[in-house]
Structure formats: C-alpha cells, structure tokens
PDB file as gemmi writes it, atoms N, CA and C in Angstrom:
CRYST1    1.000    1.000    1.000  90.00  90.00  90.00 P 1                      
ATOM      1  N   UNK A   1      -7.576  -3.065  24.861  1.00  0.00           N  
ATOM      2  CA  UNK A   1      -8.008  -4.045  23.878  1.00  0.00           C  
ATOM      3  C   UNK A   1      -8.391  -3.371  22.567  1.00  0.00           C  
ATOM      4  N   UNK A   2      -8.956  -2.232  22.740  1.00  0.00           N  
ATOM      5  CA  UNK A   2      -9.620  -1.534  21.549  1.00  0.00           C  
ATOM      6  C   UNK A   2      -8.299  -1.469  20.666  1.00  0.00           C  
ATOM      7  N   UNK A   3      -7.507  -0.888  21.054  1.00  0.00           N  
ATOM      8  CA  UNK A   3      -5.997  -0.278  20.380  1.00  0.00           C  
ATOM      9  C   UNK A   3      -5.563  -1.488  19.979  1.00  0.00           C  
ATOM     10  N   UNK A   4      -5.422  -2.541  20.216  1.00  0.00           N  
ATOM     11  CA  UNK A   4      -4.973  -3.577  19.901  1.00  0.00           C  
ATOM     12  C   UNK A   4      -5.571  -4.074  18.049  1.00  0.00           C  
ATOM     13  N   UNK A   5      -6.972  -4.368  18.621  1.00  0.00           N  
ATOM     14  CA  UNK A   5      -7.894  -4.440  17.311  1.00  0.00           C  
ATOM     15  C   UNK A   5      -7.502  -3.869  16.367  1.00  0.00           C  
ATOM     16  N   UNK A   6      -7.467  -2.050  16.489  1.00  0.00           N  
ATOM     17  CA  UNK A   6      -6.741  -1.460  15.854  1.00  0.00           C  
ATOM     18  C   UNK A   6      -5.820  -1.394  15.004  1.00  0.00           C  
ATOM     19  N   UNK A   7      -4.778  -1.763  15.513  1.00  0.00           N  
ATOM     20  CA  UNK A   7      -3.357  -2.347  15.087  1.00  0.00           C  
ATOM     21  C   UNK A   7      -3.686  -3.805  14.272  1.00  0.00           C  
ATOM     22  N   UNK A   8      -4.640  -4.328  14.549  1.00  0.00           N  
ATOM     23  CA  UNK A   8      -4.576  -5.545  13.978  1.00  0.00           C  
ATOM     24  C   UNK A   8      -5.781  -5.356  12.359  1.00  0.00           C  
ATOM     25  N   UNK A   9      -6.527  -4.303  12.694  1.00  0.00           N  
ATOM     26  CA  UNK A   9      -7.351  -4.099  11.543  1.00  0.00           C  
ATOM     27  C   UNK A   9      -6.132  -3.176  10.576  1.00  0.00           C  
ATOM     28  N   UNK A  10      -5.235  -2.273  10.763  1.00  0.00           N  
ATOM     29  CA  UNK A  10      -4.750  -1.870  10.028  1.00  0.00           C  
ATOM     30  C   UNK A  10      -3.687  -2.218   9.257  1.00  0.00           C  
ATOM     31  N   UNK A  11      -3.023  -3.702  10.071  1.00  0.00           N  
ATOM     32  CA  UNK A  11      -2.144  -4.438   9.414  1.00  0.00           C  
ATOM     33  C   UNK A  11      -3.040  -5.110   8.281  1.00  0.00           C  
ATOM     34  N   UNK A  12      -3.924  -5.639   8.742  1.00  0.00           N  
ATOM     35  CA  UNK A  12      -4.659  -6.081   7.570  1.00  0.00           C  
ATOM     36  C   UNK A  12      -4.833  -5.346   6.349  1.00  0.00           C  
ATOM     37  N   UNK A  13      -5.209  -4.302   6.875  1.00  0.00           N  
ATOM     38  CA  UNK A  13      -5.431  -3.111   5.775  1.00  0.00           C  
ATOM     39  C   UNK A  13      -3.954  -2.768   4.846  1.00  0.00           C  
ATOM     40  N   UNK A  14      -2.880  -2.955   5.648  1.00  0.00           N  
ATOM     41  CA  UNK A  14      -1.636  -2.784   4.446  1.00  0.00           C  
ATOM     42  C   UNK A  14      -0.871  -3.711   3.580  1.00  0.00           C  
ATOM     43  N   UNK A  15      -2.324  -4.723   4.472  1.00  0.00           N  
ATOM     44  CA  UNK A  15      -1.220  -6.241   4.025  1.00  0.00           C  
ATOM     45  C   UNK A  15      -2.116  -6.597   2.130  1.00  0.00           C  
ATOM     46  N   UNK A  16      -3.353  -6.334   2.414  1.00  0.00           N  
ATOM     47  CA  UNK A  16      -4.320  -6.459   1.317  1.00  0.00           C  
ATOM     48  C   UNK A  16      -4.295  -5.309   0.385  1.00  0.00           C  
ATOM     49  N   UNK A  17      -3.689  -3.903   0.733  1.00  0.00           N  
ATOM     50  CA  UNK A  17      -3.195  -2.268  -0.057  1.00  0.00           C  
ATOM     51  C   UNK A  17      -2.030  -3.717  -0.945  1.00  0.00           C  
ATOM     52  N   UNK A  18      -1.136  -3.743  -0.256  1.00  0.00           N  
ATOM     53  CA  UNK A  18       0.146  -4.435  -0.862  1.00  0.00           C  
ATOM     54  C   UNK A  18       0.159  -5.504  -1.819  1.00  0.00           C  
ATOM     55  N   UNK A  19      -0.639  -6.644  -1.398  1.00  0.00           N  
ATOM     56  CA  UNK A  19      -1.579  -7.439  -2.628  1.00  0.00           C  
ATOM     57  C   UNK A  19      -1.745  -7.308  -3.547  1.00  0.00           C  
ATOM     58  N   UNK A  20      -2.545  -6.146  -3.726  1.00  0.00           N  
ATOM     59  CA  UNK A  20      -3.459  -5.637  -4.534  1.00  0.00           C  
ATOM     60  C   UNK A  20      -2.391  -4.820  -5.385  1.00  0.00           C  
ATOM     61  N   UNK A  21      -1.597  -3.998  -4.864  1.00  0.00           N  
ATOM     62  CA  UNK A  21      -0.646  -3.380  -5.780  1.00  0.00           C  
ATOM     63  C   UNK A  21       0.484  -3.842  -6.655  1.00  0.00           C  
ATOM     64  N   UNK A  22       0.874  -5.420  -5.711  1.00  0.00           N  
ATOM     65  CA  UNK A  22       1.735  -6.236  -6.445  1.00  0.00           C  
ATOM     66  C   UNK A  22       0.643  -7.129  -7.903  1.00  0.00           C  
ATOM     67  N   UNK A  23      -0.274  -6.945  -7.577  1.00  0.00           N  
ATOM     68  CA  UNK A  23      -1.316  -8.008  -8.769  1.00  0.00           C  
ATOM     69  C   UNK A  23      -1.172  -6.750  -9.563  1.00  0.00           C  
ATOM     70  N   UNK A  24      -1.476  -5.310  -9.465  1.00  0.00           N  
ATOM     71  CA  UNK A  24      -1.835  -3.955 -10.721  1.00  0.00           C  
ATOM     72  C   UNK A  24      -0.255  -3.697 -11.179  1.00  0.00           C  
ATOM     73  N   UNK A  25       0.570  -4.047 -11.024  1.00  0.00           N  
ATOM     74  CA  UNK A  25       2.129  -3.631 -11.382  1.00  0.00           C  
ATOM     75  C   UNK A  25       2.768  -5.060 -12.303  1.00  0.00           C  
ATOM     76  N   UNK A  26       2.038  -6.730 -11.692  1.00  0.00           N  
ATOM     77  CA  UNK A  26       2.152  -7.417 -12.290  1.00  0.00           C  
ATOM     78  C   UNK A  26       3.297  -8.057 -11.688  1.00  0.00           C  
ATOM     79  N   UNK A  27       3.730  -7.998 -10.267  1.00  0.00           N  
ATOM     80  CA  UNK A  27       4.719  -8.446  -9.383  1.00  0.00           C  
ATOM     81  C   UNK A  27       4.651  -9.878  -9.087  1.00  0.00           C  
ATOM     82  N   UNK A  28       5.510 -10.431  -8.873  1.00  0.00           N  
ATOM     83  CA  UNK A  28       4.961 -11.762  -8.165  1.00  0.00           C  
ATOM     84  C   UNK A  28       4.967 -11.952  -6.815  1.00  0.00           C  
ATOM     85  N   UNK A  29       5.585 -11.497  -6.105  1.00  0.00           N  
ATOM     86  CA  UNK A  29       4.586 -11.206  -4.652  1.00  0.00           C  
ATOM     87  C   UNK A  29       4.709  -9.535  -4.320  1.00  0.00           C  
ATOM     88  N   UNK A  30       3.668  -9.389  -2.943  1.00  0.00           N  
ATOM     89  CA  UNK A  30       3.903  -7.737  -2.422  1.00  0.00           C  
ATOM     90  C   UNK A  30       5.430  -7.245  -2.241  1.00  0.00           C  
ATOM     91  N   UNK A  31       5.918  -6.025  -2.110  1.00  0.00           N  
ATOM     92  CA  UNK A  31       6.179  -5.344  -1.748  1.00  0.00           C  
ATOM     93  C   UNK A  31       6.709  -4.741  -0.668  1.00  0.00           C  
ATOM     94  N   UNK A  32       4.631  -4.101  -0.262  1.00  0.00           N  
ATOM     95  CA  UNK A  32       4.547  -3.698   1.282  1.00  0.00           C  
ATOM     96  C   UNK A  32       3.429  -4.835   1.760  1.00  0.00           C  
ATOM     97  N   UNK A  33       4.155  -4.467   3.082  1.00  0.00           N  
ATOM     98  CA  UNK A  33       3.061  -5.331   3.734  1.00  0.00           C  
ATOM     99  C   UNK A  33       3.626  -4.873   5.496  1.00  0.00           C  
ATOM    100  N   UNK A  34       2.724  -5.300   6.104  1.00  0.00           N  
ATOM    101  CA  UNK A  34       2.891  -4.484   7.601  1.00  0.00           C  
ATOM    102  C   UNK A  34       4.341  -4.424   8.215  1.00  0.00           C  
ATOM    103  N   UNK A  35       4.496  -5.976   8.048  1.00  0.00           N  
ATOM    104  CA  UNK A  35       5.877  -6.601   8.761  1.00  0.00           C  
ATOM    105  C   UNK A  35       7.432  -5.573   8.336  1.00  0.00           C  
ATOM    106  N   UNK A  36       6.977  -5.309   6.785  1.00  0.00           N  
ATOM    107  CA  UNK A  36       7.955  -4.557   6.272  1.00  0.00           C  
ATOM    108  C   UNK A  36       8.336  -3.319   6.395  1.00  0.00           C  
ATOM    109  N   UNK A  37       7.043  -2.705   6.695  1.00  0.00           N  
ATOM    110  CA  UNK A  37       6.470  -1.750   7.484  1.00  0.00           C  
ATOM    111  C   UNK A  37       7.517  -1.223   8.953  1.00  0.00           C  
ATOM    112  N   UNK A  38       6.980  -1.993   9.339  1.00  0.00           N  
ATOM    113  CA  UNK A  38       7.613  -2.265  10.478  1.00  0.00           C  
ATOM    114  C   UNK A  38       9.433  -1.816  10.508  1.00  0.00           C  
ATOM    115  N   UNK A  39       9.806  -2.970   9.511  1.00  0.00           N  
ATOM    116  CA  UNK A  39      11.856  -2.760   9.808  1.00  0.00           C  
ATOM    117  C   UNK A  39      11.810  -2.028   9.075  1.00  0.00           C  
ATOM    118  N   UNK A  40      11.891  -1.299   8.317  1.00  0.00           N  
ATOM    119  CA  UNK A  40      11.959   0.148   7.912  1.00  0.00           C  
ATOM    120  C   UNK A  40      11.729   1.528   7.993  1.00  0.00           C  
ATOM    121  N   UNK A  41      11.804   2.345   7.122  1.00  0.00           N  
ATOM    122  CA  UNK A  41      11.906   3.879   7.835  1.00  0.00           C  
ATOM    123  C   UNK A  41      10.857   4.428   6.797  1.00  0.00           C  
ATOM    124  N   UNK A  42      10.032   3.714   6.596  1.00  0.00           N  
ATOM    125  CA  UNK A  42       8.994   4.309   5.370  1.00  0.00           C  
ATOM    126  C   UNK A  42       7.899   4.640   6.084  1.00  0.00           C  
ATOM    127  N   UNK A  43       7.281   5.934   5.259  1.00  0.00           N  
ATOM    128  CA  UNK A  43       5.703   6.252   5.641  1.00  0.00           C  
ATOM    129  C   UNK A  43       5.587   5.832   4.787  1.00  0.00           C  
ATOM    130  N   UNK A  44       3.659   5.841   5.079  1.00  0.00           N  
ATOM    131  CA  UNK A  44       2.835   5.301   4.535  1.00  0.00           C  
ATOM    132  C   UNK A  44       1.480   6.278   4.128  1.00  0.00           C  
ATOM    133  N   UNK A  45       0.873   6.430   3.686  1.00  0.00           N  
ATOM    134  CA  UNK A  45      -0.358   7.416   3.819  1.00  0.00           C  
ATOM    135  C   UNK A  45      -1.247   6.763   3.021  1.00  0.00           C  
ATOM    136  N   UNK A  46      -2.782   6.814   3.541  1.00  0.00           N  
ATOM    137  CA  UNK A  46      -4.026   5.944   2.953  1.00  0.00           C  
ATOM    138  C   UNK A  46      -4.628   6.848   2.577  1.00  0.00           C  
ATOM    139  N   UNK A  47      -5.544   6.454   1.824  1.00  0.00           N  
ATOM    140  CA  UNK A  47      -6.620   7.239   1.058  1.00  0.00           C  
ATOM    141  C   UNK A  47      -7.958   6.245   1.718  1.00  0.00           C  
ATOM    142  N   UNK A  48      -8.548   7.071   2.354  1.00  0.00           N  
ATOM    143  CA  UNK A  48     -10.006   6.546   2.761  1.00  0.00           C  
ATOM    144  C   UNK A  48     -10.388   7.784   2.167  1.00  0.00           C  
ATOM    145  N   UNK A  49     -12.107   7.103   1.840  1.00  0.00           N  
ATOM    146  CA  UNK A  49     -13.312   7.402   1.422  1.00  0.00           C  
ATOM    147  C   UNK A  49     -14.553   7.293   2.089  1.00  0.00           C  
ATOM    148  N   UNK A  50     -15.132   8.400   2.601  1.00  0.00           N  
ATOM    149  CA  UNK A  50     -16.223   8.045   3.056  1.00  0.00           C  
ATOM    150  C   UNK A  50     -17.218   7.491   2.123  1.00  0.00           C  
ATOM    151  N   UNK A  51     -18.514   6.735   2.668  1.00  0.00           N  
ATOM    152  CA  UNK A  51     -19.334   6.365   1.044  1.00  0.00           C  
ATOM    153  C   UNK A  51     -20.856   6.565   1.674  1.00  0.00           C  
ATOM    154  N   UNK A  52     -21.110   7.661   1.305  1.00  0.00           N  
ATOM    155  CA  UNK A  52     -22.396   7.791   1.015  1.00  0.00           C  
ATOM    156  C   UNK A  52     -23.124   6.926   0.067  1.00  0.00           C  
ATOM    157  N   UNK A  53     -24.799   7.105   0.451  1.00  0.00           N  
ATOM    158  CA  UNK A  53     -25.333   5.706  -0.187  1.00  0.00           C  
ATOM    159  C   UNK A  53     -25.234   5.813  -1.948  1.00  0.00           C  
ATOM    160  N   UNK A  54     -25.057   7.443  -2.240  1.00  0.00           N  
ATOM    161  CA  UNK A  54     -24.712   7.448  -3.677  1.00  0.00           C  
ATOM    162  C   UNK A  54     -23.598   7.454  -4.349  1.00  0.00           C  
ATOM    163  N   UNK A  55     -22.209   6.526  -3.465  1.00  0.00           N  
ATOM    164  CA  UNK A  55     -20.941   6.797  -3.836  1.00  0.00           C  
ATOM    165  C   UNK A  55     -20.660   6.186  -4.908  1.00  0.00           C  
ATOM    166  N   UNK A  56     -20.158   6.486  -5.988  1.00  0.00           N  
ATOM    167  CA  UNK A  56     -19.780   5.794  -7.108  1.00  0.00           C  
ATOM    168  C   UNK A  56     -18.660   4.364  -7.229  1.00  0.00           C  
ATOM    169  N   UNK A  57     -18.175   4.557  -6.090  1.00  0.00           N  
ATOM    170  CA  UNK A  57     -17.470   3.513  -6.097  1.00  0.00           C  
ATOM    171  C   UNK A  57     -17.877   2.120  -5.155  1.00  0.00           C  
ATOM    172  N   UNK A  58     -18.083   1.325  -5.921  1.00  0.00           N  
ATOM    173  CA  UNK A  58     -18.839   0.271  -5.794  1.00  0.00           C  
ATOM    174  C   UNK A  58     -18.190  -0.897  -4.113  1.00  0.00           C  
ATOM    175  N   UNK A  59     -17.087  -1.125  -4.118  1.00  0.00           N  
ATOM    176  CA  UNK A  59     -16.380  -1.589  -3.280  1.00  0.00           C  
ATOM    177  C   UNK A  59     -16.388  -0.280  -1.823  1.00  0.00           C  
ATOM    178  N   UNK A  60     -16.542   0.549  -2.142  1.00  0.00           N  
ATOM    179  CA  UNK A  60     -16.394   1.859  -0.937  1.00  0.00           C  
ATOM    180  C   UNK A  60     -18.513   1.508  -0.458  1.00  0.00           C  
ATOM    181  N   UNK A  61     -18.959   1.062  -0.643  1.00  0.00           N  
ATOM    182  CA  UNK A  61     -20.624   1.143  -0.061  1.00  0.00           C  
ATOM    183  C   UNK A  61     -20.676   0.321   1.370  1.00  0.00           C  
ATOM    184  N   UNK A  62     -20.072   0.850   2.325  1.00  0.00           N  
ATOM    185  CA  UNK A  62     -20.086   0.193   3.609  1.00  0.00           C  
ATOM    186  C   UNK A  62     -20.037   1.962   4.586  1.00  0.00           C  
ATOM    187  N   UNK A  63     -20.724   1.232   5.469  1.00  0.00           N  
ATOM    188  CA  UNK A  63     -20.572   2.547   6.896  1.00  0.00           C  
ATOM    189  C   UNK A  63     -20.094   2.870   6.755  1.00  0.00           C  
ATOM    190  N   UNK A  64     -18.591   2.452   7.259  1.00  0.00           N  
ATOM    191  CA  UNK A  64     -16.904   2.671   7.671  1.00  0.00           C  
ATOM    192  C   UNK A  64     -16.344   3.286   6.334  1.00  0.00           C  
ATOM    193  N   UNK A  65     -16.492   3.672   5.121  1.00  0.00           N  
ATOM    194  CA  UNK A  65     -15.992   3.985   4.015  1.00  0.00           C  
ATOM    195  C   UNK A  65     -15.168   2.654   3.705  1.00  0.00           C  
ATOM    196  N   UNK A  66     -14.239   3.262   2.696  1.00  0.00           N  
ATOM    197  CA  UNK A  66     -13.409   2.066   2.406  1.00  0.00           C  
ATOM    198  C   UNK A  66     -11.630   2.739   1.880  1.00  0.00           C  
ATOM    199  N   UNK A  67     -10.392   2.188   2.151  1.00  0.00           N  
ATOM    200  CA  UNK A  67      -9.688   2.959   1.312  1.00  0.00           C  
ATOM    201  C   UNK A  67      -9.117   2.466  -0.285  1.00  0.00           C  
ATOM    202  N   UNK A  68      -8.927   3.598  -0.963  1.00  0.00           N  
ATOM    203  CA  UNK A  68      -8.420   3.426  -2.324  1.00  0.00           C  
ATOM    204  C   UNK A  68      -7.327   3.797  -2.919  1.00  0.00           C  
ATOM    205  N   UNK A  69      -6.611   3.860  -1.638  1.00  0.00           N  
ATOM    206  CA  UNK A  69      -5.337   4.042  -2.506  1.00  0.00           C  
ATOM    207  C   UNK A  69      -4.365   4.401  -1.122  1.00  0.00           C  
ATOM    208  N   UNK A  70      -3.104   4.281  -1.065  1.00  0.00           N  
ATOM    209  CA  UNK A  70      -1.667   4.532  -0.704  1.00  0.00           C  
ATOM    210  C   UNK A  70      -0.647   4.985  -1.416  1.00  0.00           C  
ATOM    211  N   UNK A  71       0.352   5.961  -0.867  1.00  0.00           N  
ATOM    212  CA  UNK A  71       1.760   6.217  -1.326  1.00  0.00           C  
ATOM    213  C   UNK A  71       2.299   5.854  -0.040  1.00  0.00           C  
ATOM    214  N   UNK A  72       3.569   5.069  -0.513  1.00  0.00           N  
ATOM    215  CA  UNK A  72       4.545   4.785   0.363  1.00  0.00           C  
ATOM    216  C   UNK A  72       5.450   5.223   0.189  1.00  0.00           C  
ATOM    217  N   UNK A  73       6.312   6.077   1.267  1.00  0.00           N  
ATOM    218  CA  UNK A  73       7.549   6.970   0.702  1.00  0.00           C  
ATOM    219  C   UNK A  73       8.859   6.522   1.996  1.00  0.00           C  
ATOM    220  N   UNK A  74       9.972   6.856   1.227  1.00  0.00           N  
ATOM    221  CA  UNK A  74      11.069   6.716   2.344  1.00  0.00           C  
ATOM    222  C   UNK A  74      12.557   6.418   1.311  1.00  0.00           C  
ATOM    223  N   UNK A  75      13.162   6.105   2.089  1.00  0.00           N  
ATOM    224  CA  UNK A  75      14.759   5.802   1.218  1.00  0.00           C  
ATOM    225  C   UNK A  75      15.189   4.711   0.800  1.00  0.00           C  
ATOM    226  N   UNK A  76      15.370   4.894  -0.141  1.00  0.00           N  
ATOM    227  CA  UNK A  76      16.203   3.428  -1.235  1.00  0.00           C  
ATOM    228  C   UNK A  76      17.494   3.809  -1.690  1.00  0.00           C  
ATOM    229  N   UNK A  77      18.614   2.374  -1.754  1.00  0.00           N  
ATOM    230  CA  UNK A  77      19.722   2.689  -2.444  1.00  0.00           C  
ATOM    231  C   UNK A  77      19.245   2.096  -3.679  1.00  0.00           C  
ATOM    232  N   UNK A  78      19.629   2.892  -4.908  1.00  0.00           N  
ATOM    233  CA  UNK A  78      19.267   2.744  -5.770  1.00  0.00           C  
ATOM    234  C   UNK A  78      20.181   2.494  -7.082  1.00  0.00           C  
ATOM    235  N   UNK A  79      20.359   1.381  -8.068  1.00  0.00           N  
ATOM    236  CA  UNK A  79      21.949   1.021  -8.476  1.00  0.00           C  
ATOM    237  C   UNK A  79      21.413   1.938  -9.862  1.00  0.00           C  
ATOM    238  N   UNK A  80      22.888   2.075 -10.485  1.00  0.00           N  
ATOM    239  CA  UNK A  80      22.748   2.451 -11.570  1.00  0.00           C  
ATOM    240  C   UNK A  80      23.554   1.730 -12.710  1.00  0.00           C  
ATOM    241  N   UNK A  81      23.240   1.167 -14.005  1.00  0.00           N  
ATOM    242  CA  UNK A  81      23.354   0.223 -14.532  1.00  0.00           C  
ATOM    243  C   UNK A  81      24.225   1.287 -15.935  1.00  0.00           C  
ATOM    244  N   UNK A  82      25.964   0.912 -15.824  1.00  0.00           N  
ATOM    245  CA  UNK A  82      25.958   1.458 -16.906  1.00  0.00           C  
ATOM    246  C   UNK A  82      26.947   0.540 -17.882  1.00  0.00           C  
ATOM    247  N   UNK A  83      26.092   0.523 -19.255  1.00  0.00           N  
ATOM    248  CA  UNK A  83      26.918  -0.076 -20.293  1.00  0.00           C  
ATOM    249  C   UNK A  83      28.442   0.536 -20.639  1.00  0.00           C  
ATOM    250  N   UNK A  84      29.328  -0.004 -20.557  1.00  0.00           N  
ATOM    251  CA  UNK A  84      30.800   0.098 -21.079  1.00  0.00           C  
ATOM    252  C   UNK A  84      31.166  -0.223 -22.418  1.00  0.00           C  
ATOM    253  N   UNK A  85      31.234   0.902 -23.397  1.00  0.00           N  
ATOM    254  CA  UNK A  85      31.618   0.174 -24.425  1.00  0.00           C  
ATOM    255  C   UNK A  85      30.197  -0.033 -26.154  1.00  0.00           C  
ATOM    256  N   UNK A  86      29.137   0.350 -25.570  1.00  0.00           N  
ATOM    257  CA  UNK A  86      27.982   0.138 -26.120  1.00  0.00           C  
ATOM    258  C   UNK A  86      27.445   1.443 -26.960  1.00  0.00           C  
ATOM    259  N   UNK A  87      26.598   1.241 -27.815  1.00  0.00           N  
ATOM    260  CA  UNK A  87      26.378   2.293 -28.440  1.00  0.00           C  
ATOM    261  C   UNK A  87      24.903   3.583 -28.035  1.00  0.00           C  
ATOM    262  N   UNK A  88      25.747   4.787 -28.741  1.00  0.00           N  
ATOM    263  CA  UNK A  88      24.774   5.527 -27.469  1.00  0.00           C  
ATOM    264  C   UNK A  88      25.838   6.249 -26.832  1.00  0.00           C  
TER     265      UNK A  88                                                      
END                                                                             
C-alpha cells in the first residue's frame, strides 16, 4: 500500500511540475504530465529542497521540503523549416 501512495503522490507531483511550467513558458496546456511520462522514453529529474525553518523560499517551509524545479530529457524528432527562394 505504501508504494502505491507513492506512485500516486509523485504523479501528482509531475502533473502540478507540468502546470506550472506550461503557465511560466505561456503554453496553453502542459506538456509533461505523468501519463506522458509514462508512453515515452523520457527521464525526468526533480529538484527537492529540504527547508529548514530559515529557508528562503517561502513555498519550500513544510517538513517534507518541497521541489523547485525539473529537467526533462529524452528524444524528439525535430522538423526543420526551410525557406525556398527568400532572402538571406
């Protein structure tokens, strides 16, 4: 059961990373998010913070720390857009 929780606290955790990164980039929806996670071949890596009671970061002031950040890495086909004919 514990492991389960687990899995279910950390989907949360990539589903709200992903949110949050599609609102700072100015996306109209996420990205990442667990599910996507999932059918693909991407890592992921978190940034947790422990938070001491004098941590500067205001959202990190809980027991458990808090995390602030992710890189998500893995493979994309990626197009390349070329003008024919244009100047340049």
């Amino acid at each position: 059961r514990r492991r389960g929780d687990l899995e279910q606290q950390l989907r949360m955790i990539i589903d709200e990373l992903g949110k949050a990164s599609a609102k700072a980039q100015g996306l109209p929806a996420p990205v990442t998010s667990a599910t996507r996670m999932e059918a693909n071949r991407h890592v992921l890596y978190i940034l947790r913070i422990q938070a001491p009671p004098q941590n500067p970061f205001p959202l990190a002031r809980t027991p458990k720390g808090a995390v602030i950040g992710f890189l998500k890495v893995g493979y994309k086909k990626l197009f390349l857009l070329v003008s024919v004919g244009g100047a340049g």
